[in-house]
C-alpha positions in Angstrom: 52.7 75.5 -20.2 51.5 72.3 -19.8 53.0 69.2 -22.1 51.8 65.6 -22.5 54.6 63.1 -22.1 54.2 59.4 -22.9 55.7 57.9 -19.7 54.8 53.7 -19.7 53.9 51.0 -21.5 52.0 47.5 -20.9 50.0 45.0 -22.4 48.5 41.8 -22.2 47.7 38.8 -24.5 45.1 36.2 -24.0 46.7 32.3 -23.5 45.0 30.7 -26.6 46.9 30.4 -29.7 44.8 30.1 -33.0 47.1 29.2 -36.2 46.6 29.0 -39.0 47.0 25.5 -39.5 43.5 25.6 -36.9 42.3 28.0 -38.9 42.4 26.0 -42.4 40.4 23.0 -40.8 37.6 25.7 -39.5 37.3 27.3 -43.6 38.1 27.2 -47.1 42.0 28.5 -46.6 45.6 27.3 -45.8 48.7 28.4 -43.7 50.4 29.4 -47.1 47.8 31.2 -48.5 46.9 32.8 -45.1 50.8 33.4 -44.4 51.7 35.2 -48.5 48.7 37.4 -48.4 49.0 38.6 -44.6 52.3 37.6 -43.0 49.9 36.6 -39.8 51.2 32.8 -38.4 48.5 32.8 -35.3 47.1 35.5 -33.5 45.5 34.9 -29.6 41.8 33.8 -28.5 40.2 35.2 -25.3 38.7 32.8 -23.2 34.8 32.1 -22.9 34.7 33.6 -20.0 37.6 36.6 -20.3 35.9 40.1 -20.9 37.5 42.5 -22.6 37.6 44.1 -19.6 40.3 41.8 -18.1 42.5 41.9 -20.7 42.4 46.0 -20.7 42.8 45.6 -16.8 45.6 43.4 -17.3 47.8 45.7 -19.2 47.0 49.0 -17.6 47.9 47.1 -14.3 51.5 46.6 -15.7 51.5 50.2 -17.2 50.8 51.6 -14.2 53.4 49.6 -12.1 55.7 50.7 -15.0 55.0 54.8 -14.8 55.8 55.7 -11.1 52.1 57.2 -11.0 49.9 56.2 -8.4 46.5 54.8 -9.6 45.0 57.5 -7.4 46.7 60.2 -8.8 45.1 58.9 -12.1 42.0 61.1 -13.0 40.7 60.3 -16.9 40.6 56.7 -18.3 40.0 56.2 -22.4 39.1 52.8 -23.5 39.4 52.8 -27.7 37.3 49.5 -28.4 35.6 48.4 -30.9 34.5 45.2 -29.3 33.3 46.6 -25.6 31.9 44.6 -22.5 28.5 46.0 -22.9 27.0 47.2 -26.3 25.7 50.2 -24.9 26.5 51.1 -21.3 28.4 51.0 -19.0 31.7 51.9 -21.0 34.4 49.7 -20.7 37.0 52.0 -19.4 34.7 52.3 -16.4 34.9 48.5 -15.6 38.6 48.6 -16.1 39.0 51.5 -13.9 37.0 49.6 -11.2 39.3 46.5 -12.0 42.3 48.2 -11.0 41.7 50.1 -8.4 40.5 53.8 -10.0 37.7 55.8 -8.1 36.1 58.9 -9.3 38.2 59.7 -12.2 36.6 60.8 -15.5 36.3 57.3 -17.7 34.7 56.6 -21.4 35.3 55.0 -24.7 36.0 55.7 -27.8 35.2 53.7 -30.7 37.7 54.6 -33.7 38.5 51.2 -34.7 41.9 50.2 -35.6 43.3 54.0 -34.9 41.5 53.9 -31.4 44.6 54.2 -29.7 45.7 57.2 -31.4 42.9 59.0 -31.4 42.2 58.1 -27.2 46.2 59.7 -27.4 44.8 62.9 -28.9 42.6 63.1 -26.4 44.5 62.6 -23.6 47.1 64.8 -25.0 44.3 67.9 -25.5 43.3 67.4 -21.6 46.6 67.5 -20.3 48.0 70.8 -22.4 44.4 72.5 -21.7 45.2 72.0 -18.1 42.2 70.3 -17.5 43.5 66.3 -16.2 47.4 65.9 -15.5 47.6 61.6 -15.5 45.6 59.7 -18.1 45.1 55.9 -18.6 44.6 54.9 -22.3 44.0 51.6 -22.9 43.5 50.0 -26.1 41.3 46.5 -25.8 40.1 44.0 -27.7 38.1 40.6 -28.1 37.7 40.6 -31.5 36.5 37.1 -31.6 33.6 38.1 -30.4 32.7 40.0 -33.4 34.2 37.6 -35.9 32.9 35.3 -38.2 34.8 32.4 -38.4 33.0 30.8 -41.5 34.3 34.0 -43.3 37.5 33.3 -44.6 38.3 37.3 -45.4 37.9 37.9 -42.3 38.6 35.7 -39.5 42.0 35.0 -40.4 43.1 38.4 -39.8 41.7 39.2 -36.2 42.9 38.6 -32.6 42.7 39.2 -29.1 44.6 41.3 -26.8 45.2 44.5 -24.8 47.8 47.0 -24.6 48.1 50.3 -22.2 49.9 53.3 -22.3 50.3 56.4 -19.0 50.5 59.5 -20.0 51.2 62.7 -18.0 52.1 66.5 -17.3 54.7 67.8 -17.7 56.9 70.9 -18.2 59.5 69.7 -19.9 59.2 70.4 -23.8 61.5 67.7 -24.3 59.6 65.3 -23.1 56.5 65.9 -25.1 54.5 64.6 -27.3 55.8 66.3 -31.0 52.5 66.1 -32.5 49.6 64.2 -33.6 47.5 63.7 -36.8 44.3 62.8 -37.2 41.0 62.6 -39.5 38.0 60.1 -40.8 35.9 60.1 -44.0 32.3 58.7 -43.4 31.9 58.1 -47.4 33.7 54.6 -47.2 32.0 53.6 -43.8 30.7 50.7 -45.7 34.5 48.9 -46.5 35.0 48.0 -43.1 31.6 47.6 -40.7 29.4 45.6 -38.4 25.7 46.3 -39.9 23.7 45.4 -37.1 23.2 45.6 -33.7 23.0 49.6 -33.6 20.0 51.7 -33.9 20.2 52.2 -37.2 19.3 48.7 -38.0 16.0 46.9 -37.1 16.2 44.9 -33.6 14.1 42.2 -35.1 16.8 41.9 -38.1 19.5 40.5 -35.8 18.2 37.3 -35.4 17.2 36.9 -39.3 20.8 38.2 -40.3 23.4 37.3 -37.6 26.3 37.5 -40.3 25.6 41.6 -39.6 26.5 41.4 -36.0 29.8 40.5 -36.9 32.8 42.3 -39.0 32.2 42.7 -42.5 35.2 43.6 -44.7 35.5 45.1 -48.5 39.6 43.5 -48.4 40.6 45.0 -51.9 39.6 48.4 -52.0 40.3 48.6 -48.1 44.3 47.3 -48.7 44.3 50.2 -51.7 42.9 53.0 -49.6 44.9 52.3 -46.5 48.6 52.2 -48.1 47.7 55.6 -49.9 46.2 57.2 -46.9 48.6 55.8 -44.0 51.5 57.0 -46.3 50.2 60.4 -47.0 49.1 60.9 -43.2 52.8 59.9 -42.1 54.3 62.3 -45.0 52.2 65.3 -43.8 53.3 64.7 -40.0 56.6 64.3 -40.7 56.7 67.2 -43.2 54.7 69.1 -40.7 57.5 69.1 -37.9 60.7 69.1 -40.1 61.6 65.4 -39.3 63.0 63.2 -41.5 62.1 59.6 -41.5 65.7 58.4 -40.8 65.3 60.2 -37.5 62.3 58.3 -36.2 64.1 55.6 -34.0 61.0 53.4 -34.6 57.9 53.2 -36.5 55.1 51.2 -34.9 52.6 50.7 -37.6 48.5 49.2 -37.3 49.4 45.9 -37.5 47.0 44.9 -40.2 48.7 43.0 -43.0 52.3 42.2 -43.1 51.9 43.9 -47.3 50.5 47.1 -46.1 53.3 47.6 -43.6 56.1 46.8 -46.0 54.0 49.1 -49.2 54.1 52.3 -46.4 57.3 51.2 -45.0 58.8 51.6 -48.7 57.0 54.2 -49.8 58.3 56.5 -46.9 62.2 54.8 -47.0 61.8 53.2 -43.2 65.1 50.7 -43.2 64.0 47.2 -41.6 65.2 47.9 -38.1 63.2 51.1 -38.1 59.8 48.8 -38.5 58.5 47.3 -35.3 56.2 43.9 -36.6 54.4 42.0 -34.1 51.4 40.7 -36.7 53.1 37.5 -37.3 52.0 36.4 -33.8 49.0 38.4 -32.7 47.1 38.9 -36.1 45.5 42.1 -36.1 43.7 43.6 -32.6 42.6 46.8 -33.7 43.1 49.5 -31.2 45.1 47.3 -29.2 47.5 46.5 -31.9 49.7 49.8 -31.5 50.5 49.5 -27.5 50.8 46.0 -27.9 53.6 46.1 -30.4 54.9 49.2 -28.5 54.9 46.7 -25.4 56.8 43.8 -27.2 59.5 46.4 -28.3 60.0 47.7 -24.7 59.9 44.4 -23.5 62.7 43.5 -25.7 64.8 46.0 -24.8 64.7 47.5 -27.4 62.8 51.3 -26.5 64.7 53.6 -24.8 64.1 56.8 -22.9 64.2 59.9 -25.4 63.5 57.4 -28.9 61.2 58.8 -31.0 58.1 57.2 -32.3 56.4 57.6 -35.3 52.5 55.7 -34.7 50.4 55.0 -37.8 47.0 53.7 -37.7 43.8 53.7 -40.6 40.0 51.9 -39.2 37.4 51.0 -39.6 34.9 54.6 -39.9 37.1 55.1 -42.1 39.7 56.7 -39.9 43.6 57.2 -39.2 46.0 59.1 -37.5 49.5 59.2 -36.9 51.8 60.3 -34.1 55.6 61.1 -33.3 55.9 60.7 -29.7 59.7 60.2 -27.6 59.5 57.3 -24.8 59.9 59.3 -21.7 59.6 57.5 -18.6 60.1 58.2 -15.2 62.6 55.3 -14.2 
C-alpha cells in the first residue's frame, strides 16, 4: 500500500513591512491596542506589481530544491487561495506550475480559506494512497491585501502577505506517513467571515455601488468564540482518534490568526510553550499560507527534525477547519 509522506518545506514572504505603528496613521487604532488584542507587531505587503502567483512560485521553488523530487516527476499541483491571480480562470496553481517549470501535471485550487492548506493536504494525501498521483505540490498563497480594506480597522490589522509550500510523496514506508487528517465546514456561519461581492451570487452592477463587498468582511466576536471551541474540539477528536497524547506532538503549528486564540487552544489542550510554533507576531495572519509558512520558519530554524511529529490546526473562512498529525520525513 501506498502512503503519503510529507517530505519538504518552503516559503516565501513579500519585502514590505507594514506595522503597526503604519497601520495607526492609516485608521482609528494603535500599536498597543493592535499588539493586546492580536499579538500581530507587522505582517508583510506584496508589491503592486507581485502576483500571488510569484510568491507561490517562490516557495514551491525552494520546496522543491528541498525534497530531492524532480519538478518533472511532479504530476498534481493544489493552490489553497483565497485571494487568486484571476477571479475566475485560469487557477493559480496552473500559473505557478508554469512559473517553475511543471508541464502537463494535473493543477487546481482550492478555496478553503484559512484551512486551505490542510484541506489541499487531504487531498493530496487521498491521491497518493488511492494510487492515483505519487509527487504533489501544495502550495498555500496569499495577497491578502488585495482583498483588504484598510479603512476597516477589524480587519486590516490582521492580514498579510505571503506564501508557503510543502512536497509530498509515495511511499511504502508506514513510518513515514501521514497519521491522519481531520476535516469539516458548516455553511450556517458563512456570513462571520466573507467577501460579498464579486461572485455570481451578487449583482455585477452592485460592485461598483458597494466596493466595501469586494473586500473581507469580518463578524470578530462571535468568529474568536467559535474558532477556540471548534479548533480545540477538532484537535481533541484527532488526537483521541489515533491514541496520541498531546505531550507527544513534538510541535503544534497552529492558523496563525490571533496570538489569544492560539494561547485559549494551546491551554485548553495542555501544549507546554515550546510545543507552540508562533510566527503571527511578524507575518499577521495569511490565511492558507500561514501554516507552511510557520512550518518554514521552524525548519529554517533548526528546529524540525526528520521523524517529529506535527499536530496542524486550522478554522476559515466557509466556515471550515481541519487538523492534521503529520512526522517531517525528508529525503536528505
Amino acid at each position: 500500500m501506498a502512503y503519503a509522506a510529507f517530505r519538504s518545506i518552503g516559503a516565501y514572504a513579500p519585502q514590505k513591512i507594514l506595522t503597526n505603528q503604519e497601520l495607526s496613521d492609516m485608521v482609528d487604532t494603535s500599536d498597543e491596542w493592535i499588539t493586546k488584542r492580536t499579538g500581530i507587531l507587522e505582517r508583510r505587503i506584496a508589491a503592486k506589481d507581485e502576483k500571488n502567483s510569484d510568491m507561490g512560485a517562490k516557495a514551491a521553488e525552494i520546496a522543491l530544491q528541498r525534497s530531492g523530487i524532480a519538478k518533472e516527476d511532479i504530476d498534481l499541483v493544489i493552490c489553497g487561495t483565497i485571494s487568486p491571480d484571476y477571479f475566475c480562470m485560469p487557477s493559480t496553481a496552473t500559473i505557478i506550475a508554469k512559473k517553475v517549470g511543471i508541464k502537463g501535471a494535473m493543477a487546481f485550487d482550492i478555496s478553503a480559506a484559512c484551512t486551505g492548506f490542510i484541506y489541499s493536504l487531504s487531498i493530496a494525501r487521498a491521491f497518493i494512497e488511492s494510487g492515483m498521483k505519487k509527487n504533489v505540490l501544495v502550495i498555500g498563497s496569499e495577497k491578502l491585501s488585495s482583498i483588504t480594506d484598510y479603512t476597516d480597522r477589524g480587519t486590516c490589522i490582521l492580514f498579510g502577505d505571503g506564501a508557503g509550500a510543502a512536497v509530498i510523496c509515495a511511499t511504502q514506508n508506514k513510518e513515514e506517513a501521514i497519521v491522519d487528517i481531520n476535516t469539516g465546514a458548516d455553511g450556517e456561519y458563512a456570513d462571520l467571515l466573507m467577501t460579498p461581492n464579486g461572485g455570481s451570487g451578487s449583482a455585477h452592477d452592485a460592485l461598483e455601488k458597494e466596493t466595501a463587498g469586494c473586500y473581507m468582511q469580518m463578524k470578530g466576536n462571535e468568529t474568536f468564540k467559535i474558532a477556540v471551541r471548534t479548533l480545540t474540539n477538532d484537535v481533541k477528536d484527532i488526537l483521541e482518534k489515533n491514541n496520541i497524547k498531546s505531550e507527544d506532538v513534538q510541535h503544534f503549528v497552529p492558523h496563525q490568526a490571533n496570538l489569544r486564540i492560539i494561547k485559549a487552544v494551546g491551554d485548553a489542550l495542555k501544549m507546554r510553550e515550546d510545543q507552540v510554533v508562533l510566527t503571527v507576531a511578524k507575518y499577521g495572519n495569511t490565511s492558507g499560507a500561514s501554516i507552511p509558512m510557520a512550518i518554514n520558519d521552524l525548519y529554517e530554524a533548526d528546529g524540525l527534525k526528520k521523524g517529529e511529529l506535527m499536530l496542524l490546526d486550522a478554522f476559515g473562512g466557509g466556515l471550515t477547519w481541519g487538523s492534521a498529525l503529520i512526522p517531517f520525513s525528508p529525503l536528505k
